[in-house]
C-alpha distance (Angstrom), angle and dihedral (degrees) to the residues before:
residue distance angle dihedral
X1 . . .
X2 3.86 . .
X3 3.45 133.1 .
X4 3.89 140.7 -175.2
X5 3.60 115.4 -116.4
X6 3.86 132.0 -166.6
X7 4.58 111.4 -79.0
X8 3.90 90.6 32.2
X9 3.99 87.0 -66.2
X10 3.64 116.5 160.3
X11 4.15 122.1 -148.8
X12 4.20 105.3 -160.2
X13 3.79 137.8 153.0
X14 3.90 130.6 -122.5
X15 3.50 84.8 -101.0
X16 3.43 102.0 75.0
X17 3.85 86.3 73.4
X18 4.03 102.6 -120.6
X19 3.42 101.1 152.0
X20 3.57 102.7 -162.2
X21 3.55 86.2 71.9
X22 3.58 97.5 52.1
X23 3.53 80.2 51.4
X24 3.55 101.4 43.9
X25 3.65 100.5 44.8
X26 3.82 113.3 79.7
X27 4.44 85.8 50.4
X28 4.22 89.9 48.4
X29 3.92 86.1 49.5
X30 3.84 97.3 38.4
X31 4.36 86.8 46.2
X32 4.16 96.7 44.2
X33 3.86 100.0 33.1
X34 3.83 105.9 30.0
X35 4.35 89.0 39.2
X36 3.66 96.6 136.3
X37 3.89 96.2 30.4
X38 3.56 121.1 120.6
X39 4.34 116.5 -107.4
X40 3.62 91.3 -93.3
X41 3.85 95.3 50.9
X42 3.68 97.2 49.0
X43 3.73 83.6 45.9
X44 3.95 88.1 55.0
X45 3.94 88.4 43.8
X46 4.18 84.0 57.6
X47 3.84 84.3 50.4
X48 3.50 100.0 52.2
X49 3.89 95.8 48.9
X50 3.64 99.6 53.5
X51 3.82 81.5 49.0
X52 3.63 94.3 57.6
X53 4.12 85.3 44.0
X54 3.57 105.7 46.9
X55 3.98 108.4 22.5
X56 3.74 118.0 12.1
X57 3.93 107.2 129.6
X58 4.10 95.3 -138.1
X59 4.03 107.2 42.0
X60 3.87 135.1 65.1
X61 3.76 127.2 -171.5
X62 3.40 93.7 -87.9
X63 4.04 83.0 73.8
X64 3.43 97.1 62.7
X65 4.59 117.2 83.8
X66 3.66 116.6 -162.1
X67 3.79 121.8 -172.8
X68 3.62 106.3 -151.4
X69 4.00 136.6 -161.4
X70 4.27 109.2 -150.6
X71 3.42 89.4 -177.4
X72 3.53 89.2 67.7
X73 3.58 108.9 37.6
X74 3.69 94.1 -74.0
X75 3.58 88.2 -64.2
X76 4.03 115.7 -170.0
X77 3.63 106.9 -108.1
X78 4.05 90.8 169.5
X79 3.64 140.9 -17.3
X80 4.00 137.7 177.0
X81 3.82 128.9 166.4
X82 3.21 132.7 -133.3
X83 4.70 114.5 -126.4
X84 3.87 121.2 -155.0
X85 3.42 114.5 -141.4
X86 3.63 138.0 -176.6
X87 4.19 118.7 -147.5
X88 3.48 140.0 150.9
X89 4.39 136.6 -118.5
X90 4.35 83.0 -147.4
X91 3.66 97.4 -62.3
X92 3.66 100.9 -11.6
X93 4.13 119.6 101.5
X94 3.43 117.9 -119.4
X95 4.09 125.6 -171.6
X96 3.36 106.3 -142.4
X97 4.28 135.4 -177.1
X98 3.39 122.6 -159.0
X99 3.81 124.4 -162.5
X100 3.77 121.9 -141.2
X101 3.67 152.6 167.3
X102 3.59 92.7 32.5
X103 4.03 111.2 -170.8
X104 3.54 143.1 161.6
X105 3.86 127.9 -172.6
X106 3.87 106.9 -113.3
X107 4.05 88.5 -123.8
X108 3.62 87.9 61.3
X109 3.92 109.4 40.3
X110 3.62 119.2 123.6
X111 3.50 96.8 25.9
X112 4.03 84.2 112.1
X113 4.11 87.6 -103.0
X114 3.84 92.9 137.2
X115 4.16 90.1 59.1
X116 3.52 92.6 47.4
X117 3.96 87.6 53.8
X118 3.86 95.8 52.2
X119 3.91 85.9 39.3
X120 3.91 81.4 63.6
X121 3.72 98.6 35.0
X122 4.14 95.4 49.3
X123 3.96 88.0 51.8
X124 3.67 96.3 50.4
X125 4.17 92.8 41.0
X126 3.87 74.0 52.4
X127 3.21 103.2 52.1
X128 4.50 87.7 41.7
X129 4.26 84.7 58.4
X130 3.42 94.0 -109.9
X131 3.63 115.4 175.8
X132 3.82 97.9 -160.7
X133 3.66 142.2 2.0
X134 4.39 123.0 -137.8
X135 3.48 121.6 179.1
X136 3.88 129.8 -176.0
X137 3.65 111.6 -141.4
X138 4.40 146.8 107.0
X139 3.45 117.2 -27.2
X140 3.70 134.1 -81.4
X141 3.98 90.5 -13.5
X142 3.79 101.7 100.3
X143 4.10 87.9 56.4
X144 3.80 90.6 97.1
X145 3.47 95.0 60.2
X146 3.76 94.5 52.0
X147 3.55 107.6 -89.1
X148 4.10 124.3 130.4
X149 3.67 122.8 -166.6
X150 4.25 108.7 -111.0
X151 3.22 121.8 131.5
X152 4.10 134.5 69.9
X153 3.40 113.7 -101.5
X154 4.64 133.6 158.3
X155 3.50 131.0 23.8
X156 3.85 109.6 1.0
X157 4.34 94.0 175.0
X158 3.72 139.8 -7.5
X159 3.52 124.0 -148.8
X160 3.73 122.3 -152.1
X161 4.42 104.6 -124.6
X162 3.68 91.7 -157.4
X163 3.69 95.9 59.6
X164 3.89 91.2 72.9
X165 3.77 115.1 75.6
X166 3.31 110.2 -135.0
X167 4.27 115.2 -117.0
X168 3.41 119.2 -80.2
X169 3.64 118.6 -101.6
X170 3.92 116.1 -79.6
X171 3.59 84.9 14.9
X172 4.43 107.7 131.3
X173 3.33 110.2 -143.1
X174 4.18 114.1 -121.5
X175 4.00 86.5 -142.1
X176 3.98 133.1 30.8
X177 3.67 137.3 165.2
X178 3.64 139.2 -114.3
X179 3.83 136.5 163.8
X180 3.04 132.2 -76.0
X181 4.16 129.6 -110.0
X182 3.47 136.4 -175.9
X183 4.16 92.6 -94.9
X184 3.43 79.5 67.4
X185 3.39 104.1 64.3
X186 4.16 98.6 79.2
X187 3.70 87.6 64.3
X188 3.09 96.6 42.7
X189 3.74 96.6 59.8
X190 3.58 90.5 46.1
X191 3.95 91.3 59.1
X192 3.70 89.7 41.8
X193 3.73 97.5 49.4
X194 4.27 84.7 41.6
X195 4.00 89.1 61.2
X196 3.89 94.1 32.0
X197 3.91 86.1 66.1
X198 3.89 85.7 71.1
X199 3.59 94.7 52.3
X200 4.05 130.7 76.2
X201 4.12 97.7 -142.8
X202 3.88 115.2 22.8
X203 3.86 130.8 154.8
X204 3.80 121.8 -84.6
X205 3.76 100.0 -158.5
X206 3.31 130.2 -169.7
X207 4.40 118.6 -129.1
X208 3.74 86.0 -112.3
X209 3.96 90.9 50.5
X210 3.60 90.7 62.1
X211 3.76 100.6 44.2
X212 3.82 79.3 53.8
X213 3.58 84.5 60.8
X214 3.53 105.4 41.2
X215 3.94 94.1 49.3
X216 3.77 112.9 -19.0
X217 3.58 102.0 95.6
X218 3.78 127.7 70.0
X219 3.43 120.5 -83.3
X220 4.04 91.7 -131.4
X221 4.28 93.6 45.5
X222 3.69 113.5 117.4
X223 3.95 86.4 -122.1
X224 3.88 100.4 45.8
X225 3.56 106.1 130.8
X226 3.86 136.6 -151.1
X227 3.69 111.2 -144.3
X228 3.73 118.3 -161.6
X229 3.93 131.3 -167.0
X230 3.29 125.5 -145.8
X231 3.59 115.4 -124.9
X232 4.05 133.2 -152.6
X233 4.08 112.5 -148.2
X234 3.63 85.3 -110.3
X235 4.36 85.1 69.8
X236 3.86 85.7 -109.5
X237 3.25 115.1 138.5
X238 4.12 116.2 -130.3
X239 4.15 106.2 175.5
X240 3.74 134.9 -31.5
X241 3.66 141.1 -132.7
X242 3.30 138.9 -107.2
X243 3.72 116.2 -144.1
X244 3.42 132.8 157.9
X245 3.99 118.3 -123.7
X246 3.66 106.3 -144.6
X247 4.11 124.2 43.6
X248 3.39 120.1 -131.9
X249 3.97 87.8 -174.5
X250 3.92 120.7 48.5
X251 3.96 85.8 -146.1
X252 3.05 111.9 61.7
X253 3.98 138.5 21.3
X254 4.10 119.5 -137.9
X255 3.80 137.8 -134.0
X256 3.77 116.2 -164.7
X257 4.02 84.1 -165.2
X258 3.42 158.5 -7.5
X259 3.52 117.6 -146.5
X260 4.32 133.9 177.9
X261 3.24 127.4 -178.6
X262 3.98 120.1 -147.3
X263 3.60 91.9 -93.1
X264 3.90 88.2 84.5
X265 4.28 129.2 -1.8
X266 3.81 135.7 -129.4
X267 3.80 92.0 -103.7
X268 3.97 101.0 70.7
X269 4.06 94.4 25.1
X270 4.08 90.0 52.6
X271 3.65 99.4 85.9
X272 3.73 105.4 35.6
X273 3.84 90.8 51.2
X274 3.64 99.5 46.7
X275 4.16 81.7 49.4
X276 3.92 89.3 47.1
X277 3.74 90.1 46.5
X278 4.02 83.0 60.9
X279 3.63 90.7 57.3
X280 3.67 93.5 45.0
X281 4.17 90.4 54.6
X282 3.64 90.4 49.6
X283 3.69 96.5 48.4
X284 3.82 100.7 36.0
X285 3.97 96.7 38.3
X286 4.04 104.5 28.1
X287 4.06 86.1 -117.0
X288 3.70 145.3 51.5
X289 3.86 108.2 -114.4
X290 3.57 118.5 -153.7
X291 3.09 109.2 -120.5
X292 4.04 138.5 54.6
X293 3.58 116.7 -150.2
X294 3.77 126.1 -158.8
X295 3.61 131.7 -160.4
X296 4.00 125.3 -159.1
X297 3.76 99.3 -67.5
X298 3.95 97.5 89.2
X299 4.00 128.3 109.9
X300 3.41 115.6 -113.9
X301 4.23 74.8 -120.8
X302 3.79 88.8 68.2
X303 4.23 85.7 41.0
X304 3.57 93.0 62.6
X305 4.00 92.6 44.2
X306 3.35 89.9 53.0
X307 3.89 99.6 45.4
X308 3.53 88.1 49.1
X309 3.64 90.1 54.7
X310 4.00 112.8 96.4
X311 4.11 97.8 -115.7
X312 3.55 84.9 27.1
X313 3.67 118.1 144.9
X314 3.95 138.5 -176.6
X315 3.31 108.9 -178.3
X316 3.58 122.2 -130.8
X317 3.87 103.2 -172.8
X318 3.79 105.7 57.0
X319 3.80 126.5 176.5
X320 4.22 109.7 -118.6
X321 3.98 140.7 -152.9
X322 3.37 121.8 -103.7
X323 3.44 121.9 -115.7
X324 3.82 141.5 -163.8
X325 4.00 133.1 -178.5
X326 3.83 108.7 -179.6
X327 3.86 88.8 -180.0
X328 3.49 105.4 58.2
X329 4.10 113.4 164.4
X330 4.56 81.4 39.2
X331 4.35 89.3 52.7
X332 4.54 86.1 44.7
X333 3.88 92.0 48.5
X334 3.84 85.6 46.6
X335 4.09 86.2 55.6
X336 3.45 89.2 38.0
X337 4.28 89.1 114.8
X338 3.37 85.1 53.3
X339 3.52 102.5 54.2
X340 3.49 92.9 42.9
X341 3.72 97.7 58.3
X342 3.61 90.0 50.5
X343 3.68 95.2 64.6
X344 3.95 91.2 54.4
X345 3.87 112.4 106.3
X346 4.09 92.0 2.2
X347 3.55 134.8 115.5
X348 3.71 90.9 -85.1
X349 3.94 98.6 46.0
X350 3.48 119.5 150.0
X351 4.35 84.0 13.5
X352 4.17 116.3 172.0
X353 3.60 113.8 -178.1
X354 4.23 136.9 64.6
X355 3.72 140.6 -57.8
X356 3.90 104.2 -153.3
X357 4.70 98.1 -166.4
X358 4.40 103.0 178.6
X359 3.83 121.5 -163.8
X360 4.09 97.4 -149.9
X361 3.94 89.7 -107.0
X362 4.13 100.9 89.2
X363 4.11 83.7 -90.2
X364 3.60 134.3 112.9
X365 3.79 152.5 136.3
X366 3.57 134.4 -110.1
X367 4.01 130.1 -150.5
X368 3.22 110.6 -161.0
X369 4.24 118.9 -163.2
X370 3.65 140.3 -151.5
X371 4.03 115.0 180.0
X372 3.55 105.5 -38.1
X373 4.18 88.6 -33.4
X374 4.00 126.4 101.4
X375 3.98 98.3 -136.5
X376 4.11 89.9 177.3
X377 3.81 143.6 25.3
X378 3.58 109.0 -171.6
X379 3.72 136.4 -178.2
X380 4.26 106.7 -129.4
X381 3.61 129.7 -177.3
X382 4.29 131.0 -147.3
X383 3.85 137.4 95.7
X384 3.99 92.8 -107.1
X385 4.23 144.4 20.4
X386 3.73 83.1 81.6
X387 4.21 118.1 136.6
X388 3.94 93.7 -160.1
X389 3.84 131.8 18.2
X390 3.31 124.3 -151.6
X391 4.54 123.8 -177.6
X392 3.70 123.5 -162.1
X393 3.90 110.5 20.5
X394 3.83 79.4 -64.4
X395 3.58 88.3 133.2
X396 4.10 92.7 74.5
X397 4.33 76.0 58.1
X398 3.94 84.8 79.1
X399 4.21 98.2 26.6
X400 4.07 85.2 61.9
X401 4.30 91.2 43.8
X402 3.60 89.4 -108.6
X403 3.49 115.4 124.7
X404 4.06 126.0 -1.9
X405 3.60 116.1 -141.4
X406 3.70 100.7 -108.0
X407 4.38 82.2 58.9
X408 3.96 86.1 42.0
X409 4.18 86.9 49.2
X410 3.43 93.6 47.8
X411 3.99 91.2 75.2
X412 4.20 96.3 23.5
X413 3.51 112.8 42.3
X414 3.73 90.2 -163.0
X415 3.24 98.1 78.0
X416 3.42 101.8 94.1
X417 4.02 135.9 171.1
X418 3.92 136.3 -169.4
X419 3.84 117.0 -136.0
X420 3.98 89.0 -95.7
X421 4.05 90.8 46.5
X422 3.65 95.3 46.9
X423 4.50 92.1 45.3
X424 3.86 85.1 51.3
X425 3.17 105.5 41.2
X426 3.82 96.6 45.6
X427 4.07 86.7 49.9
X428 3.74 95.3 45.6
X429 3.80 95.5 47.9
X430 3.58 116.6 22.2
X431 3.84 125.7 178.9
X432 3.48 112.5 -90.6
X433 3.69 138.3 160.4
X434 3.91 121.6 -123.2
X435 3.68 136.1 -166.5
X436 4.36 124.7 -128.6
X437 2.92 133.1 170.0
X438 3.63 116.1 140.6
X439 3.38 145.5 -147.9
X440 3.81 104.9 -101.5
């Protein structure tokens, strides 16, 4: 696609073969969205991009939007790109795009470049049947284009590495690690989709997707990854780790997740992997680090060892992903299942009758039930009738297990609930935690 912006600026893809932008892009996004980095991280951020470009398992050139200045040798003026991801609503697929690397060129900011982009990238996540976009990124600024903060996302616990003794001397460990290879992977999704049933979002990954992970990427990218199987002292393996290969903070190292399978449990594999992970710093970085950093992939097991652990620390206030459904009744009726199965043995089994949710702008939707079954999801319109409010897309807060609407109340008064609203809504949506990563 191309299209003619305001100045004589031109917004294209990858696809339409220029190849100074191939070229071009990995130094644009390592200059605007590393600025501040160290040499070795912008170096990483260089890595990463010609990843994405030349090898990633999910995207095509077509996924990558280029603002571009003719005027001065089709100079970059800003650029993001546009992921597709595969996750799950519990056991329901979800197609899913995820923005990234968004940039613009400080001579060229406010010129409305970044709407234009996300103009681009919504159509084409359109056009791919994508049910929902997320994005990481700065806070509060991708609200105008739709977005909402709802989902758990960053560091979810640090452990202190110095608190565990290491073993004594002569003393075999019951559990070490060793890396990852592609025979891995089949029991590896098996352990992954064993925890994911726990969690309300999780990743649906393709075979290919994790032998991207495991040894696709370059070993200098910013995202390269250094997965790590557990191993029994029998040479079978029982789980893996998650750990990412290059530290963006000298202080600390990070594991996106910790996963066993039911050959073995978190209780007797604790110890000897947060002592292997010492090893592992010391070989892979030069140094031990004192801190270990842990992302949303942990079992509330491995919570409560860690909060019982003096330095310990599960942290309450976590950053989140942005997300955006433009489609909402289409994205409910795909969660319909869901939903359904919810309202089996609760408080409102068997239910017939309506749930009436308003968004505070004369619009809302209507559920509409038959024993047990939602026969109807309906878009309706007025300022009142409603059971349960909701302002500011905070609605996909308690869709996504978030929030409930007594915690969403709590800091706006306004959203309000009858008795009926607040039994349904609380059966249809619990809290519940999920588990992202993505494949970027």
């Amino acid at each position: 696609m191309q299209k003619q912006l305001a100045n004589g600026l031109i917004l294209r893809t990858l696809s339409e073969g220029h190849a100074s932008d191939r070229e071009r892009l990995p130094q644009f996004h390592a200059d605007i969205n590393g600025e501040g980095e160290t040499p070795e991280a912008k170096n990483a951020f260089i890595h990463w991009v010609r990843d994405l470009i030349n090898t990633h398992p999910t995207m095509t050139h077509d996924d990558f939007f280029v603002v571009v200045d003719p005027a001065k040798d089709d100079m970059i003026a800003a650029a993001t790109l546009l992921i597709p991801h595969r996750w799950r609503y519990e056991d329901i697929p979800l197609v899913v795009g995820r923005p990234e690397l968004v940039a613009t060129h400080p001579d060229y900011r406010k010129r409305g470049l970044v709407r234009a982009l996300f103009e681009a990238v919504h159509e084409r996540s359109a056009a791919l049947g994508q049910q929902m976009q997320v994005i990481t990124g700065i806070p509060y600024f991708y609200r105008q284009f739709g977005y909402t903060m709802a989902v758990d996302l960053g560091q979810h616990a640090s452990y202190p590495l110095d608190v565990m003794a290491d073993a004594p001397p002569d003393t075999k460990p019951a559990f070490t690690l060793r890396p990852a290879t592609p025979e891995d992977i089949p029991n590896m999704i098996r352990w992954y989709d064993r925890m994911s049933r726990e969690r309300l979002l999780s990743e649906n990954r393709s075979v290919e997707e994790w032998r991207y992970e495991i040894m696709g990427r370059d070993p200098n990218s910013g995202q390269v990854m250094d997965y790590q199987m557990i191993v029994n002292a029998a040479g079978q393996a029982v789980g893996y780790l998650d750990m990412f290969g290059f530290r963006w903070d000298k202080y600390m190292i990070n594991c996106n997740c910790y996963v066993v399978g039911e050959e073995a449990n978190y209780l007797e594999t604790f110890d000897d992997v947060i002592r292997a992970l010492k090893q592992w710093a010391q070989a892979k970085f030069g140094e031990r680090p004192p801190l270990l950093s842990f992302a949303g992939g942990l079992h509330p097991s491995v919570d409560a060892l860690i909060d019982r652990t003096h330095g310990g620390h599960i942290h309450t206030r976590e950053y989140m992903w942005y997300v955006r459904v433009s489609e909402m009744i289409p994205f409910l009726q795909h969660i319909q299942p869901v939903l359904e199965r919810r309202l089996i043995d609760s408080g409102a089994h068997g239910y017939t009758g309506e749930l009436k949710i308003g968004f505070y702008d004369l619009t809302g939707i209507c559920f509409k039930f038959e024993r047990g079954r939602i026969t109807a999801i309906e878009a309706t319109q007025g300022k009142d009738g409603y059971d349960v409010s909701f302002p500011w897309n905070l609605f996909w807060n308690v869709v996504f297990g978030q929030h409930n609407s007594d915690e969403i109340r709590a800091i706006l008064p306004e959203v309000g609930a009858s008795g009926k609203g607040k039994v349904l809504i609380d059966i249809l949506f619990p809290k519940k935690k999920s588990w992202l990563k993505g494949v970027n």
